[in-house]
N, C-alpha and C positions, 0 to 999 in steps of 0.2 A: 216313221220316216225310214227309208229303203237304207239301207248297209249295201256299199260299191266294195265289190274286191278289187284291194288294188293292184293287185298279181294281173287280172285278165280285165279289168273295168266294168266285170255284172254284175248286175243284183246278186247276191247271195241270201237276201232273206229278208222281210221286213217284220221290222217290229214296231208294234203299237204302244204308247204309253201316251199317258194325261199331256194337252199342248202347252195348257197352261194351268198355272197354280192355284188358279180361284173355280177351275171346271172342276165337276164333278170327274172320278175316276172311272170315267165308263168304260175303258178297254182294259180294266183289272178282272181277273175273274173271279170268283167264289172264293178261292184259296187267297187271295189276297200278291196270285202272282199276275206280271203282263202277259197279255195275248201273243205269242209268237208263232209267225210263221213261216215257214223257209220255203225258197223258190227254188225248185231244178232247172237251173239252165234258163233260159226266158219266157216260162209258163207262168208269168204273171199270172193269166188270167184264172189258170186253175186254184193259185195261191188263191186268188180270192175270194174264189171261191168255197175255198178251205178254210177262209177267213170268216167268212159268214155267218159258216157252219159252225162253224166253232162260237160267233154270236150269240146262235141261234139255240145253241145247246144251254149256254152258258144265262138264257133268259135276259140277253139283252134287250132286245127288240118289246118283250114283255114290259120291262122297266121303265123301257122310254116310252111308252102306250102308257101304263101307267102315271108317269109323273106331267102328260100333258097337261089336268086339270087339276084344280088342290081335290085335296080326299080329306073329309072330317075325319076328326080324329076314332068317333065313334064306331066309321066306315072303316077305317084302319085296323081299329083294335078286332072288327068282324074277321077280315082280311085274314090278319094275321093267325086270329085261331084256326080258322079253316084251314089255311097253309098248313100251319103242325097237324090239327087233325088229320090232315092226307097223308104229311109224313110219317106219322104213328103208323098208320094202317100200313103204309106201305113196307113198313121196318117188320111191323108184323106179320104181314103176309110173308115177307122173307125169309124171317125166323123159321116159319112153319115148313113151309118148302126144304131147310136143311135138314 
């Protein structure tokens, strides 16, 4: 929901949090803080686009794709090793690089 300055009457920045108590926390990110993003002046549109992006990094769009259909658990438990087997290699390959 947008934040009004009340000094000048604009937007200064919106911020996203859960609407309601029973939805899932989709505009939390990773770290477990809200998505914030502040607006210069009335560039809405760039905000939200900055918003997105920050989505899109954050593997939202991912998560909502995913939880369209149920996933067996079996499917799950697949999922999830792959996920760490990526992140392994990945942590690995960067170790090596230092």
């Amino acid at each position: 929901m947008p934040r009004v300055n009340e000094a000048n009457g604009r937007y200064n920045g919106i911020v996203v949090g859960h609407a309601h108590p029973t939805e899932l926390n989709f505009f939390k990110n990773r770290k477990g803080g809200i998505l914030e993003v502040k607006v210069d002046g009335d560039n809405v549109a760039k905000a939200i686009k900055v918003f997105k992006r920050k989505l899109q990094r954050d593997g939202f769009f991912r998560e909502l794709k995913r939880k369209r259909f149920y996933e067996k658990p079996s499917a799950r438990r697949k999922r999830k090793e792959a996920e760490a087997r990526r992140r392994r290699l990945k942590k690995m390959r960067r170790q090596q690089l230092k």
